[in-house]
N, C-alpha and C positions, 0 to 999 in steps of 0.2 A: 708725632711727626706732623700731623696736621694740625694741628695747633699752630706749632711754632711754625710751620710754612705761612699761614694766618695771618701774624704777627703784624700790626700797624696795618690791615683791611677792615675795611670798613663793613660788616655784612647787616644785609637785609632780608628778610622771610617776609615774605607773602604766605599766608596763610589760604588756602582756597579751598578748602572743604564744606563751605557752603554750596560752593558750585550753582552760588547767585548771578544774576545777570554781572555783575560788578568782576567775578573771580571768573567771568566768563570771557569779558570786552578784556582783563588783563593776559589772560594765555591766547586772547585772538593774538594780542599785540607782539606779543613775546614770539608767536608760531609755536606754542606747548601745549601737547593735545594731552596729558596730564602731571602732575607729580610723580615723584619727585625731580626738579630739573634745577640745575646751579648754572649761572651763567656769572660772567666778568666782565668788567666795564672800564675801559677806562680813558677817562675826557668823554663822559657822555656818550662812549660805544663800543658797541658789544665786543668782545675777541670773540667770533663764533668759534673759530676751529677750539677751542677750548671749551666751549657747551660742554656739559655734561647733564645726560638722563638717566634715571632708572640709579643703581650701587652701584660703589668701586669701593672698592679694597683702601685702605689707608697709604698702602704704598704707589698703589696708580693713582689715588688721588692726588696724594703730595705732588707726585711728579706732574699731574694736572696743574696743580696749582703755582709749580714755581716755570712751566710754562709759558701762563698767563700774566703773573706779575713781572713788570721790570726788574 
């Protein structure tokens, strides 16, 4: 189900478990005080109400996700 909600998105992982200065200036920017955290953009900005932190289940995801997409 998450998959195909997916379908023609574009995603991107940041990887921060360095928890370098670099993965540190990015969750300043974001407001992410750690992983795991999915956020959706779209036209260069963020849908907050659609944030998601921490798990969700495959079916509250999906419905997270067709949510957030047009």
């Amino acid at each position: 189900k998450v998959q195909a909600a997916l379908t023609g998105v574009t995603l991107l992982k940041a990887d921060v478990t360095a928890n370098d200065d670099i993965d540190k200036a990015l969750m300043k920017r974001f407001g992410i005080v750690g992983p795991p955290a999915i956020l959706f953009f779209n036209n260069n900005q963020e849908i907050a109400s659609q944030r998601v932190v921490g798990f969700k289940n495959a079916d509250d995801f999906t419905q997270i996700i067709e949510k957030a997409l047009p």
